[in-house]
ZALO-359731 format. One record per residue (C-alpha): residue number from 1; x, y, z. Coordinates in Angstrom, 3 decimals. Example, Ala and Ser with C-alpha at 12.3 -4.5 7.8 and 13.67 -1.06 7.14 Angstrom:
BEGIN
[atom 1; [12.300; -4.500; 7.800]]
[atom 2; [13.670; -1.060; 7.140]]
REM end
This chain:
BEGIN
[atom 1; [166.821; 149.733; 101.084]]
[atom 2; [169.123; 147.473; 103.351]]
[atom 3; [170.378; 144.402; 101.660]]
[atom 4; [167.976; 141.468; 102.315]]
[atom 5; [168.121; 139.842; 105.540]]
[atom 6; [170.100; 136.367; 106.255]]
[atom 7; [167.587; 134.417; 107.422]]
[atom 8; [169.937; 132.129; 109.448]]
[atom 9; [167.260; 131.695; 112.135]]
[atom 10; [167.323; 128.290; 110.891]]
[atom 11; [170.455; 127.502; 111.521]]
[atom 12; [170.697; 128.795; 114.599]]
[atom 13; [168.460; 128.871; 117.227]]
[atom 14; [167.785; 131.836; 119.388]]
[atom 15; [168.548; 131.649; 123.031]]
[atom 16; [166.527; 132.331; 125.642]]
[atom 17; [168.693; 132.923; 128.256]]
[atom 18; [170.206; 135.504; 125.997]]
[atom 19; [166.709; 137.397; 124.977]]
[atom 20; [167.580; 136.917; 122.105]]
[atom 21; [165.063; 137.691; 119.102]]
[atom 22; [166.356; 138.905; 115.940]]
[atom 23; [164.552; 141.797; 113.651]]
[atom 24; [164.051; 140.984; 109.983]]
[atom 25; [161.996; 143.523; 109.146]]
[atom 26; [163.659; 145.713; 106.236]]
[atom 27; [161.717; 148.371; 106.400]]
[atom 28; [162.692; 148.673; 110.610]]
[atom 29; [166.175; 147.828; 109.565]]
[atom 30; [165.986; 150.853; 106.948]]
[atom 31; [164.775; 153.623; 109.311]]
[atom 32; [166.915; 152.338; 112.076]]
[atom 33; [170.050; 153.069; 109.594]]
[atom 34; [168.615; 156.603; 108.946]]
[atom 35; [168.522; 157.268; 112.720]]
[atom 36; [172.216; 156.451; 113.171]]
[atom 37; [172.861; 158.390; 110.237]]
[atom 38; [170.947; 161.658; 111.291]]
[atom 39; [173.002; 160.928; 115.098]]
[atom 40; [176.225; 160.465; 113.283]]
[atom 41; [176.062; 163.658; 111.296]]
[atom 42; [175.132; 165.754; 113.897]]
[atom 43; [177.412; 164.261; 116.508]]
[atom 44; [179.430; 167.161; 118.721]]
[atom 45; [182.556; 164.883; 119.877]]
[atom 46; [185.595; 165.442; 117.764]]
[atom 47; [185.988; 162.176; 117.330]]
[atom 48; [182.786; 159.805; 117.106]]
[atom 49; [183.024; 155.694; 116.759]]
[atom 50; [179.850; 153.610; 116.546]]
[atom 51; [179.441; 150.561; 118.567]]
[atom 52; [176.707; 147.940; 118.500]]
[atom 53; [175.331; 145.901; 120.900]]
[atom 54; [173.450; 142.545; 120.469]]
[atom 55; [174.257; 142.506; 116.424]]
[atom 56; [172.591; 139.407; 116.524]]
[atom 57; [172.947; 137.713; 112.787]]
[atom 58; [173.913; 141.032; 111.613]]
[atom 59; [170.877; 142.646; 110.208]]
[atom 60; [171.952; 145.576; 111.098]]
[atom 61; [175.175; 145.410; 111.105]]
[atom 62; [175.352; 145.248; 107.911]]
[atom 63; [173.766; 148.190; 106.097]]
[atom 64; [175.532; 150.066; 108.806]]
[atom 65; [179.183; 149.064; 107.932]]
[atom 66; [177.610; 149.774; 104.293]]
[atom 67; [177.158; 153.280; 105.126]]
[atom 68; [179.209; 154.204; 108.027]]
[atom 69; [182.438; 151.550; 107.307]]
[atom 70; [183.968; 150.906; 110.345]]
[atom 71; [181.826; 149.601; 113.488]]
[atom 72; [182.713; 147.165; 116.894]]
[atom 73; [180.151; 145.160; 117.390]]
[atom 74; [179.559; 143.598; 121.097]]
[atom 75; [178.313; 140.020; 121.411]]
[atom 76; [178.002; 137.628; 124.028]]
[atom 77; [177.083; 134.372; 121.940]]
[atom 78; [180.113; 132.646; 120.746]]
[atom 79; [178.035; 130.829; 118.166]]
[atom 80; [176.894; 134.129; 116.499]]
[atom 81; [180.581; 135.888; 117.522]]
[atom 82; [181.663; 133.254; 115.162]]
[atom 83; [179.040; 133.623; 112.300]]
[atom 84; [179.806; 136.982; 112.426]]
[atom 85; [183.847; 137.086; 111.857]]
[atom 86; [183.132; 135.012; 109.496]]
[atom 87; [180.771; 137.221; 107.767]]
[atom 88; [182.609; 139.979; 108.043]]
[atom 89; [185.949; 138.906; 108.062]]
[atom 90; [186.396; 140.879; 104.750]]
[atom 91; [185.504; 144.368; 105.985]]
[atom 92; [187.994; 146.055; 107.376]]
[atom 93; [186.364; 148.296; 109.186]]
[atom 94; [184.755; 145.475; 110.971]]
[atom 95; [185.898; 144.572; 114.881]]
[atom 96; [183.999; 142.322; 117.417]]
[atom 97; [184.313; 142.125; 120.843]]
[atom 98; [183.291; 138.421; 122.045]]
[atom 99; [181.786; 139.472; 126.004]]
[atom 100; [179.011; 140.579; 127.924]]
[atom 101; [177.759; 144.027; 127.378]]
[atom 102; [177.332; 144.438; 131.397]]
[atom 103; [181.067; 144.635; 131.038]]
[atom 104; [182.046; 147.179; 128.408]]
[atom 105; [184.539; 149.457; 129.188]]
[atom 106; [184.284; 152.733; 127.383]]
[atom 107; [187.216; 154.555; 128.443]]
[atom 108; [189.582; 151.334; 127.705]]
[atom 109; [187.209; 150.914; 124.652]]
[atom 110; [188.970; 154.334; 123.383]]
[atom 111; [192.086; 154.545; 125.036]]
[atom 112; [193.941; 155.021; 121.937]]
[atom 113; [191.780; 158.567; 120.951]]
[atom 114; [191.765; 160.401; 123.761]]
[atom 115; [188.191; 162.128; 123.980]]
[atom 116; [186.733; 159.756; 121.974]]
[atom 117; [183.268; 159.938; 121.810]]
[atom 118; [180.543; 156.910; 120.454]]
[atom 119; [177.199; 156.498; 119.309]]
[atom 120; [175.877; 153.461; 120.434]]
[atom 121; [173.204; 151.241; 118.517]]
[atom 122; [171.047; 147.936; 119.367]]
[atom 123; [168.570; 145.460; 119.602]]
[atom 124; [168.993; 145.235; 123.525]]
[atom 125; [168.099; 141.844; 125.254]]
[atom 126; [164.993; 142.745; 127.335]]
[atom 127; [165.925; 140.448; 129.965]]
[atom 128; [169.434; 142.864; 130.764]]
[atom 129; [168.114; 145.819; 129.450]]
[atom 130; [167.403; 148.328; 132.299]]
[atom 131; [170.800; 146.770; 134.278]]
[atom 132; [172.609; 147.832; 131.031]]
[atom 133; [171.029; 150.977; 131.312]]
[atom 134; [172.614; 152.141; 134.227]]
[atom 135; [175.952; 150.433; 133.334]]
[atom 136; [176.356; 152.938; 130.292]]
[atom 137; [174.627; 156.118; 132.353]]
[atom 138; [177.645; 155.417; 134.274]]
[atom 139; [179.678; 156.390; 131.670]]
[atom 140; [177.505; 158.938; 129.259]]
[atom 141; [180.317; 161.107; 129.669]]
[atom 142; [181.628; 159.012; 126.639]]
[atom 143; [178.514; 158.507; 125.073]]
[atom 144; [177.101; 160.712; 121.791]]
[atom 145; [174.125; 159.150; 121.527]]
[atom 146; [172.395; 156.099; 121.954]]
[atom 147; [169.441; 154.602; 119.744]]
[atom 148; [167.989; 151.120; 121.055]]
[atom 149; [165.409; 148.989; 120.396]]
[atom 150; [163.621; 148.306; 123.953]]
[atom 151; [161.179; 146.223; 125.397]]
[atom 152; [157.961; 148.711; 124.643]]
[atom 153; [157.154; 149.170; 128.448]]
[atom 154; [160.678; 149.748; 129.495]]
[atom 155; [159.965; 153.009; 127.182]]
[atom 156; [157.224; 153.959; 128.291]]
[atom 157; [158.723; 154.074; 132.027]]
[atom 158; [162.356; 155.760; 130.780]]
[atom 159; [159.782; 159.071; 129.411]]
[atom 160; [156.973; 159.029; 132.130]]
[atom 161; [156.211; 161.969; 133.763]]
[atom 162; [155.455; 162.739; 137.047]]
[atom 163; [152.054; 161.548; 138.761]]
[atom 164; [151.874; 158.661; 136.574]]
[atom 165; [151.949; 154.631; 137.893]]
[atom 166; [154.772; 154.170; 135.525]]
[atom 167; [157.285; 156.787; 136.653]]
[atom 168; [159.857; 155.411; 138.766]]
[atom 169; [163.368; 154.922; 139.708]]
[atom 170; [164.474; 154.314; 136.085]]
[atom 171; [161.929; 157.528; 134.673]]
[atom 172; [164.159; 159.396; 137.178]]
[atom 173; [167.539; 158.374; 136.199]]
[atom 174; [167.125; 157.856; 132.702]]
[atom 175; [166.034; 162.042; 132.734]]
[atom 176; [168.636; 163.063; 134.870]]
[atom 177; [170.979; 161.497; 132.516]]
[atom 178; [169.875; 161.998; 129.109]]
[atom 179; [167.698; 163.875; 126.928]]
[atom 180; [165.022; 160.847; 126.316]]
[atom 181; [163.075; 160.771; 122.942]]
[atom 182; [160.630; 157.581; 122.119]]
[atom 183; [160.382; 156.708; 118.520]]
[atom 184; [159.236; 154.113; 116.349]]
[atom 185; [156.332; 151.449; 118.081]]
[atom 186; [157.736; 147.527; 116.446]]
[atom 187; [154.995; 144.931; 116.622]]
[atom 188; [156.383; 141.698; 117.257]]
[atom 189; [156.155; 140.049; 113.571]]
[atom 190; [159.084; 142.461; 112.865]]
[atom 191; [160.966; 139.732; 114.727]]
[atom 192; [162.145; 136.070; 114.373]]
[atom 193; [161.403; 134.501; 116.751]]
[atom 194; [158.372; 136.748; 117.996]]
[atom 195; [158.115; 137.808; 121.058]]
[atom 196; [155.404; 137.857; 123.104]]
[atom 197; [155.723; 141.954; 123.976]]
[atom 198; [155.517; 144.896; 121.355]]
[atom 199; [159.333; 146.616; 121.027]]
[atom 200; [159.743; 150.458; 120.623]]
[atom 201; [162.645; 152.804; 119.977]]
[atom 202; [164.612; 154.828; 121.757]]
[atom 203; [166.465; 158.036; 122.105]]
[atom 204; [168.782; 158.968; 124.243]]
[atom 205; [171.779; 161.666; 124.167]]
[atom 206; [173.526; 162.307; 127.078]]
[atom 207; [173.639; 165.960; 129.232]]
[atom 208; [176.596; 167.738; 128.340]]
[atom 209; [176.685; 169.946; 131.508]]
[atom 210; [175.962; 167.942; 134.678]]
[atom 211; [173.043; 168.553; 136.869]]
[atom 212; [174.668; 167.837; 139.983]]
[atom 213; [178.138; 167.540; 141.577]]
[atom 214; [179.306; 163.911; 142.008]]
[atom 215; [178.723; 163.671; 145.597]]
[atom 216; [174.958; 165.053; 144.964]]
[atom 217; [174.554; 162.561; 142.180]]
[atom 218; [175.300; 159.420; 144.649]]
[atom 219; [173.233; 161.035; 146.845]]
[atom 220; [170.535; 161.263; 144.301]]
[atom 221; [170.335; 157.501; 143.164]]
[atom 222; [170.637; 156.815; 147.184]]
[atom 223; [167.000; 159.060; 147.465]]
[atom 224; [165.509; 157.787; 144.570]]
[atom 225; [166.204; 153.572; 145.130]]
[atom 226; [164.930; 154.480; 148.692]]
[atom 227; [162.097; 156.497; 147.703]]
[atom 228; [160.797; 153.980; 144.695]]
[atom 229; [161.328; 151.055; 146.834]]
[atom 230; [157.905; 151.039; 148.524]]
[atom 231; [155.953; 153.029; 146.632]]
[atom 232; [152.931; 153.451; 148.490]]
[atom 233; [154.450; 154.714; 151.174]]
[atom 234; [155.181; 158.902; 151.729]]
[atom 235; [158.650; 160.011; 151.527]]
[atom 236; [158.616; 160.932; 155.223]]
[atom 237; [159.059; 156.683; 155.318]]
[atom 238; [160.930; 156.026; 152.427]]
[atom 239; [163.445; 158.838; 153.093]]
[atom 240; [164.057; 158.367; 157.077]]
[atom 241; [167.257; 156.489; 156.747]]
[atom 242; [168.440; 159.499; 154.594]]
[atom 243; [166.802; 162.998; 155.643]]
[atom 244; [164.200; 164.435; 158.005]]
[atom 245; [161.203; 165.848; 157.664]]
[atom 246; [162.054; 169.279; 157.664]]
[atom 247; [165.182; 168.740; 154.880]]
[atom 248; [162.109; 167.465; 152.942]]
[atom 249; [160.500; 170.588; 153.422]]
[atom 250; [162.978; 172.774; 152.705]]
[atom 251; [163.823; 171.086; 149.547]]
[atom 252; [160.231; 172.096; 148.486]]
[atom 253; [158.450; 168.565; 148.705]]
[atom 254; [155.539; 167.789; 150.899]]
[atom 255; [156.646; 164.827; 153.583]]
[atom 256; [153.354; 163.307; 152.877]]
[atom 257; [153.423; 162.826; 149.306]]
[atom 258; [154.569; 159.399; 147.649]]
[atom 259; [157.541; 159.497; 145.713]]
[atom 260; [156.051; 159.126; 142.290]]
[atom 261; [154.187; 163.009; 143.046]]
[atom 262; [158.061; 164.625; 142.653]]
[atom 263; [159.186; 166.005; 139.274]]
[atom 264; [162.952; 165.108; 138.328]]
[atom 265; [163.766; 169.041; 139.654]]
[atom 266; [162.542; 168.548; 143.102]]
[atom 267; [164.825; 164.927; 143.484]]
[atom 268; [167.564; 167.347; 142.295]]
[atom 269; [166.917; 169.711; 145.099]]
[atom 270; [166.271; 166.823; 147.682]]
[atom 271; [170.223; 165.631; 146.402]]
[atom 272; [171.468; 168.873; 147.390]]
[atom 273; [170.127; 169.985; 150.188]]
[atom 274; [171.112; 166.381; 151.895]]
[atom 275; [174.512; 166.624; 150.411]]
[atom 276; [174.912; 170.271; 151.866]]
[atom 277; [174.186; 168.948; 154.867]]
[atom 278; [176.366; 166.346; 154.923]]
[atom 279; [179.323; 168.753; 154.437]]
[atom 280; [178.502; 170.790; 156.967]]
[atom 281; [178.304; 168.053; 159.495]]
[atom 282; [181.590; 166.983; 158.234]]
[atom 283; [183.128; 170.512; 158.682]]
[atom 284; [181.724; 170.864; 162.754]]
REM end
């Protein structure tokens, strides 16, 4: 079992402009722990450092330094930066970085281990969430594995499938990124203070092989924001700043059909076939 929970709620008070709600349940804290742990041992990088975002009053942070011994944990809240050091401040495998997640630089994060490879854990903020998202896809290259704790319908769009009302721009990406896996449902109670949403956990561990060349990939978030951005309408709208009709075609997607109707393969072949063209327009 982890170590009981601080309850320091009292002394400070959550923020909201920070989302911030902090877990105290032990038995969510325990599993949570295990999860790492299974990540951790089976991690492929030859070197692998875990990171936490959002630690929060250090709930987690704890047990994991317990097990793991060295973690850098990522907080915006000075108030709670300080709480931790302070907390901490005898570990030495404890480090904190005092800024905004949005921010995180992974390759200066490892600069001194070249290759270095982390598994990233946390309670994520639902209000910067899906923004911090696709700040980190942006760099899965670096990435292990990531295991967060999500607003519950963010989760349920990250693994919808196709011809669903909650498959969208981020459904897309998150797949084309990562191998997506939902886990444990967390009512609120497991919180302090409770929020008004259920949470869930996440999954994710980045593709090793890329799906698409990085011109193709630009292309691709280009189609999907553009296709996603009015859903209702067919992609022979949505997609006429981008491609014709008959690049839709040959791409093996129907003009008429709304952009939810595609499956992640058929985005990947819309990419292509509009970067292809692109080249050879640029080679005439």
């Amino acid at each position: 079992m982890a170590e009981q929970t601080e309850r320091q709620t009292t002394k400070h008070r959550a923020r909201k402009r920070f989302g911030q709600n902090f877990l105290v349940d032990e038995t969510i804290i325990d599993s949570i722990v295990d999860l790492v742990e299974e990540q951790m041992s089976g991690a492929t990088g030859k070197t692998n450092a875990l990171i936490e975002i959002g630690p929060g009053l250090g709930a987690i942070t704890q047990p994991l330094l317990k097990r793991f011994n060295s973690l850098t944990a990522i907080e915006i809240d000075r108030d709670l930066a300080a709480r931790l050091r302070n907390r901490f401040a005898a570990h030495p495998g404890f480090s904190l970085i005092e800024t905004d997640a949005l921010t995180v630089n992974l390759e200066a994060l490892g600069s001194d281990q070249p290759g270095q490879q982390f598994t990233i854990v946390g309670n994520l903020p639902y209000n910067i969430s899906t923004p911090l998202l696709f700040h980190l896809f942006t760099q899965a290259d670096r990435i292990e594995s990531m295991l967060f704790m999500l607003q519950k319908e963010v989760v349920q769009r990250m693994v919808a499938q196709p011809g669903t009302k909650t498959f969208g721009k981020l459904s897309v990406m998150t797949q084309y990124h990562c191998h997506v896996e939902s886990l444990l449902e967390i009512g609120p109670e497991s919180f302090d203070p409770p929020p008004k949403i259920d949470s869930q956990l996440i999954r994710l561990v980045p593709r090793r092989e890329a799906l698409l060349s990085p011109p193709a990939a630009e292309q691709l978030r280009q189609i999907v924001t553009a296709a996603f951005a009015q859903r209702r309408k067919t992609l022979r709208n949505t997609l006429a700043g981008i491609c014709d009709q008959e690049l839709i075609i040959a791409a093996g997607c129907d003009p008429g059909a709304r952009a939810e109707r595609l499956t992640l393969q058929q985005f990947l072949q819309l990419a292509t076939r509009v970067t292809e063209r692109l080249s050879s327009t640029a080679e005439a």
